[in-house]
C-alpha positions as CSV (number, residue, x, y, z in Angstrom):
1,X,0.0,0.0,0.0
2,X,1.0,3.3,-0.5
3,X,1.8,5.4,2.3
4,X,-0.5,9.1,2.2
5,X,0.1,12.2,4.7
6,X,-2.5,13.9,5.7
7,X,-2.5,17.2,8.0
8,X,-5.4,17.8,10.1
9,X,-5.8,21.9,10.6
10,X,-7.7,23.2,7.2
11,X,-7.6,19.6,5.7
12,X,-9.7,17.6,8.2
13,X,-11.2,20.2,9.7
14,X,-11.7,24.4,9.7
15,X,-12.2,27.6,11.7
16,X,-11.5,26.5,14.9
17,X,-9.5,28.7,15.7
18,X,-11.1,31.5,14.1
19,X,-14.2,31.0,16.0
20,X,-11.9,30.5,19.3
21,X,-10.6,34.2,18.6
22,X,-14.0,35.6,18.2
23,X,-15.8,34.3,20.6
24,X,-12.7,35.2,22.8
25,X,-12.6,38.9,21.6
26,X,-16.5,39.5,21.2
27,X,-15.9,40.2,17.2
28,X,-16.9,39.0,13.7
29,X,-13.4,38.4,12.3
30,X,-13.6,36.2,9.0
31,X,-10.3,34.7,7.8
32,X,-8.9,37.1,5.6
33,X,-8.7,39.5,7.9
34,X,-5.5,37.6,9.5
35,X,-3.3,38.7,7.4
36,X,-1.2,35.6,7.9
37,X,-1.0,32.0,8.2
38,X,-1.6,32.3,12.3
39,X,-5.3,33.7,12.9
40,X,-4.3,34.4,16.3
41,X,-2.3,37.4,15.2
42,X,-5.7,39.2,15.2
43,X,-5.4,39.2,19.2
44,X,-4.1,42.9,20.7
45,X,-1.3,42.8,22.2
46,X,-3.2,44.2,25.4
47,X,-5.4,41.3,25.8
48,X,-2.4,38.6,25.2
49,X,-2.2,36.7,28.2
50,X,-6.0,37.0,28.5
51,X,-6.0,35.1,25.2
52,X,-3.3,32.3,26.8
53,X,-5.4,31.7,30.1
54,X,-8.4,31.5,27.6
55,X,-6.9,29.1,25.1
56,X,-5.9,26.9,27.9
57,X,-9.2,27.0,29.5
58,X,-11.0,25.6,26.1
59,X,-10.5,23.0,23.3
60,X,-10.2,24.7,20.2
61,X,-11.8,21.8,18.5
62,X,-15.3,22.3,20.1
63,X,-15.2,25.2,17.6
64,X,-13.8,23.9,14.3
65,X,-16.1,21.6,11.9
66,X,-15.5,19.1,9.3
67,X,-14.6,19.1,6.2
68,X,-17.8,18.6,4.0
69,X,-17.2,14.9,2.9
70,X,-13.8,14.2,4.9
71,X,-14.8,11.2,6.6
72,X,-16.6,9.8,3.8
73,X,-13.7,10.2,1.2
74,X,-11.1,9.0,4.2
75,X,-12.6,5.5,4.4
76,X,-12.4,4.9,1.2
77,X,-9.0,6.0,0.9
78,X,-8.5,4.0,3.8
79,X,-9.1,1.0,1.9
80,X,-6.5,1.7,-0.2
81,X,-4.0,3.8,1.2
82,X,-1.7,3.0,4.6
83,X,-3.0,6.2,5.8
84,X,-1.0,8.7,8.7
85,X,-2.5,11.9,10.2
86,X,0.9,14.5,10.6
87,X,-0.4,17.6,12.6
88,X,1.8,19.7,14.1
89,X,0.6,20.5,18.0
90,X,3.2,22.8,19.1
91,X,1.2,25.9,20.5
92,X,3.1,29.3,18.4
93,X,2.1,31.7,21.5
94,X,3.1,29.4,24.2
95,X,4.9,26.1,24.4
96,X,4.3,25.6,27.8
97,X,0.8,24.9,26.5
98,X,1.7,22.1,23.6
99,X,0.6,19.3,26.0
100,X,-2.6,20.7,25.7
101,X,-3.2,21.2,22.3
102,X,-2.0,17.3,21.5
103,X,-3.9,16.3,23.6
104,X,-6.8,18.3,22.1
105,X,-5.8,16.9,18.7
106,X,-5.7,13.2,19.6
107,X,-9.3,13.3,21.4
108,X,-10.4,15.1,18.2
109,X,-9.2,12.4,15.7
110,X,-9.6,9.6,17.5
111,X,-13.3,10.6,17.7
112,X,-14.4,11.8,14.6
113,X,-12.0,9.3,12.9
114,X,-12.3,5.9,14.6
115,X,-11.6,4.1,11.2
116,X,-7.7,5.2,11.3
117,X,-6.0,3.7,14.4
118,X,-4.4,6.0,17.0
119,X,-1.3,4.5,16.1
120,X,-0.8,6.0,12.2
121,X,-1.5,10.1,14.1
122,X,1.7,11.8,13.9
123,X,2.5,14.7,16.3
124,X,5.4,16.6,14.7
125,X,6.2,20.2,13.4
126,X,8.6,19.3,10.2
127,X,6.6,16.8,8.1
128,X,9.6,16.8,5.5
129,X,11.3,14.3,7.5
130,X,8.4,11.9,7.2
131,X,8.6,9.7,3.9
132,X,5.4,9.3,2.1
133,X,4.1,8.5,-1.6
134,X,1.4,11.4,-0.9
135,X,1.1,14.1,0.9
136,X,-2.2,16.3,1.8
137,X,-1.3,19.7,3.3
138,X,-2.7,23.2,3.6
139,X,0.8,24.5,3.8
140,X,3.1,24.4,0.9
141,X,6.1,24.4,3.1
142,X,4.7,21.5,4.9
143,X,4.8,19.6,1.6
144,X,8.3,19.9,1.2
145,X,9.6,16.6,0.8
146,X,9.6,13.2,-1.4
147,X,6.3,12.5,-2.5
148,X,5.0,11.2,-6.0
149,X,2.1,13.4,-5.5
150,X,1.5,16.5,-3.6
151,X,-2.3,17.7,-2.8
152,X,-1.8,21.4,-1.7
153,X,-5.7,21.9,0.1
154,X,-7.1,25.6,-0.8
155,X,-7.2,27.4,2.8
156,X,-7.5,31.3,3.6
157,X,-3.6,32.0,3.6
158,X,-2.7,29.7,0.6
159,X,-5.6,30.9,-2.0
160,X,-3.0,33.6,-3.3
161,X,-0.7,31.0,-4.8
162,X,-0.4,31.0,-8.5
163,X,-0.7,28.6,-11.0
164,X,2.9,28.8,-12.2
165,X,3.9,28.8,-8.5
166,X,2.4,25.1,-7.8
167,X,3.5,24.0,-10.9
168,X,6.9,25.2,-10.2
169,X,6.9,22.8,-6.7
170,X,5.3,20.4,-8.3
171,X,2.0,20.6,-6.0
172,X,-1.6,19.9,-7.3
173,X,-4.4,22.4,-5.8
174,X,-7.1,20.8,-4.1
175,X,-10.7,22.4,-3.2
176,X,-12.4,19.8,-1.2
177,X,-12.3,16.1,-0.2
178,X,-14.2,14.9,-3.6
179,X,-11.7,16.4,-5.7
180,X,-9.1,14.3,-3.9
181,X,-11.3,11.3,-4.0
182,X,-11.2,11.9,-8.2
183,X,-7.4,12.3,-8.1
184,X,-6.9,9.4,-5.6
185,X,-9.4,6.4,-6.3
């Protein structure tokens, strides 16, 4: 079987931590409005550790959703594939509070994705290191690395991207989970 990659933030699921920031700060902000890859930029600097004691009070995955059609598309590719979750869970704004946010992650997965065993989900930061015959990512520097195919997933921070760009890395643009059911099976 072929080994596939597959992140979890903005492939699996979205907006979790969009919603986390607004209903943290009261406001309406949609993704765009980050600026940048990390929607938690969009948190004054005033209200900073606030935002920590707040994060680690809550599970940013009681506010993301699914994917339309992820777990559908993931069984069957389950079927075929020898299929491994890499997420990274190191927390940007505080490390202290990693532990958390694995944790988090692996309660999420192994709940709304009891079909892949606990044992393929992959905690780690540089996914490059990780060899794979696919790889499914949001980020085009997480798809850096030896792959025969590389699915860059359309998020908010990647949708600017051209063309000649993912050509260039060699990275196939992805919209949703039937696309890469069309590509895959």
């Amino acid at each position: 079987m072929k080994k596939l990659i597959i992140d979890m933030d903005d492939v699996l699921c979205e907006k979790g931590f969009l919603r986390m920031v607004n209903a943290f700060l009261g406001t309406d902000y949609q993704e765009e409005d980050a600026g940048s890859y990390y929607i938690n930029d969009l948190i004054p600097k005033e209200k900073f550790s606030e935002w920590l004691q707040f994060f680690e009070e809550n599970n940013v995955y009681d506010y993301v959703n699914l994917k339309e059609n992820v777990q559908e598309v993931l069984k069957k590719l389950n079927e075929t594939y020898d299929i491994y979750i890499a997420t990274s869970y190191v927390f940007r704004d505080d490390n202290q509070l990693s532990g958390k946010s694995l944790k988090d992650k692996f309660e999420y997965l192994y709940k709304n994705f009891p079909f892949i065993n606990p044992e393929k989900y992959i905690f780690i930061t540089n996914k490059e290191i990780i060899k794979a015959d696919i790889r499914i990512d949001d980020s085009i520097q997480k798809l850096e690395g030896d792959a025969e195919i590389k699915l860059l997933f359309t998020a908010y921070h990647n949708v600017n991207i051209s063309e000649e760009e993912l050509k260039k890395k060699n990275l196939i643009r992805v919209n949703d989970w039937k696309e890469i059911e069309k590509i895959l099976l």
